[in-house]
C-alpha positions in Angstrom: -23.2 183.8 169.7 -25.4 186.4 172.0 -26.7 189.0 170.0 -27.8 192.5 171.4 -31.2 192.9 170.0 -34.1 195.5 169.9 -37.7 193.9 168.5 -40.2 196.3 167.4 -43.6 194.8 167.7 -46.2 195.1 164.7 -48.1 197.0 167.6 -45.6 199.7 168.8 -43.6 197.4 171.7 -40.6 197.0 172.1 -38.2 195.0 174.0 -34.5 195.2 174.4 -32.4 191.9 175.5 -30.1 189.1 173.9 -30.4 186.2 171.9 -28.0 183.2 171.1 -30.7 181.2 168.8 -31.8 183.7 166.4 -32.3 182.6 163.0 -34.2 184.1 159.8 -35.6 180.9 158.8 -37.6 179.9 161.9 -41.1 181.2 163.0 -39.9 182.0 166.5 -37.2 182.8 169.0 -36.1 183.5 172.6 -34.7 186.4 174.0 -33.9 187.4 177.5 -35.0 191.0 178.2 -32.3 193.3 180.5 -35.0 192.4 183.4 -33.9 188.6 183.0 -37.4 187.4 181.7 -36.9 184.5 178.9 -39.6 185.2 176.1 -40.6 183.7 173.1 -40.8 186.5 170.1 -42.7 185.5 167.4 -41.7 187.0 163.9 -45.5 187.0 162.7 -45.1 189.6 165.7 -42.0 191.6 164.7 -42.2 194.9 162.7 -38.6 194.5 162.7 -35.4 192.9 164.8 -32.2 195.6 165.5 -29.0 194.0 165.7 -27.7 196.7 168.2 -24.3 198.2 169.2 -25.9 199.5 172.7 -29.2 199.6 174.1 -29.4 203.1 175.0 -28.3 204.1 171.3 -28.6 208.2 170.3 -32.3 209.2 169.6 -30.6 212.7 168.9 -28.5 211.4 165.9 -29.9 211.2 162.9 -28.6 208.9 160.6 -27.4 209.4 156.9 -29.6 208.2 154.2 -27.7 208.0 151.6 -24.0 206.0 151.2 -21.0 207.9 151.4 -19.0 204.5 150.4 -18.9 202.4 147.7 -21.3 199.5 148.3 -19.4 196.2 148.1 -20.2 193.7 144.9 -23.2 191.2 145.8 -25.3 194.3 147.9 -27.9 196.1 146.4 -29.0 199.5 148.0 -32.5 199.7 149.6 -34.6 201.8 150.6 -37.6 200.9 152.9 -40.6 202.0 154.4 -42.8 200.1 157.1 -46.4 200.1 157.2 -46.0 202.9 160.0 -44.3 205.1 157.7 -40.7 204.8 159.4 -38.1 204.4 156.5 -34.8 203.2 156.4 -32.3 203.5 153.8 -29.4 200.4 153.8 -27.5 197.8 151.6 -28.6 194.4 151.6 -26.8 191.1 150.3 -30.1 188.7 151.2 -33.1 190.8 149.8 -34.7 188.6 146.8 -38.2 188.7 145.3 -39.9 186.6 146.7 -37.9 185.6 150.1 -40.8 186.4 153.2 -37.3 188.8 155.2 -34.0 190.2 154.8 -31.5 191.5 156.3 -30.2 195.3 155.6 -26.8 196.8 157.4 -27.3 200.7 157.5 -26.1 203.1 154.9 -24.7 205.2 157.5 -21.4 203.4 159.7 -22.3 205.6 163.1 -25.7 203.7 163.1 -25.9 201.8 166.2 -27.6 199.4 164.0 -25.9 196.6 162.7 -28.3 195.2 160.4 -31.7 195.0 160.8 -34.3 192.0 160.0 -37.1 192.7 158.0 -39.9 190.3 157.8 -41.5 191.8 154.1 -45.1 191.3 156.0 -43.9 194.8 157.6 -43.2 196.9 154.9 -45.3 198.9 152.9 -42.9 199.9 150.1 -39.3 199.1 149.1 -37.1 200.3 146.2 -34.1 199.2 145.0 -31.8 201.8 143.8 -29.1 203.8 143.7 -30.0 206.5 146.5 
């Protein structure tokens, strides 16, 4: 499956393209960026990787942080912040203690985030909570 992806770099980049081999687990990945380029992303890299609706996104709308829904059994709430102080509020199903990443799907549904990867090497604080 392609995925529509937007990679935040540890160092500000970013770089918009699609990916069909993706997965959590593994140290690296390929994408092809909208100018065709095949690169290699390496997680140890990433800030984060945005599992996107569309590329060119809203950056007027700001989203929701809090849940206006119930949150389904299995998810816990989360909020985040990276080490650069951007925070994210979202439900997860994958966070553990421990794990190196997760995955967390927005609280708000007109995100144009599906769910986002989070390697924990990224994030400077987290809570669990009700929010």
């Amino acid at each position: 499956m392609e995925n529509k992806l937007v990679v935040r770099f540890l160092n500000g980049n970013l770089i918009k393209g699609y990916s069909n081999n993706f997965q959590p687990e593994k140290n690296a990945f390929h994408i092809t960026t909208l100018e065709g380029d095949v690169k290699e992303i390496r997680v140890d890299q990433c800030k984060a990787v945005f599992f996107v609706k569309t590329f060119d996104g809203n950056s007027g709308y700001e989203e929701e942080r809090r849940f206006n829904d119930p949150v389904p059994s299995g998810y816990r709430k989360i909020r985040v912040e990276f080490n650069d102080g951007e925070r994210l509020v979202g439900k997860s199903i994958t966070y553990r203690d421990g794990r190196p990443w997760f995955f967390l799907e927005p609280a708000d549904p007109k995100s144009n985030n599906d769910r986002i990867y989070i390697p924990m090497s990224s994030v400077r604080d987290l809570r669990v909570a009700l929010y």
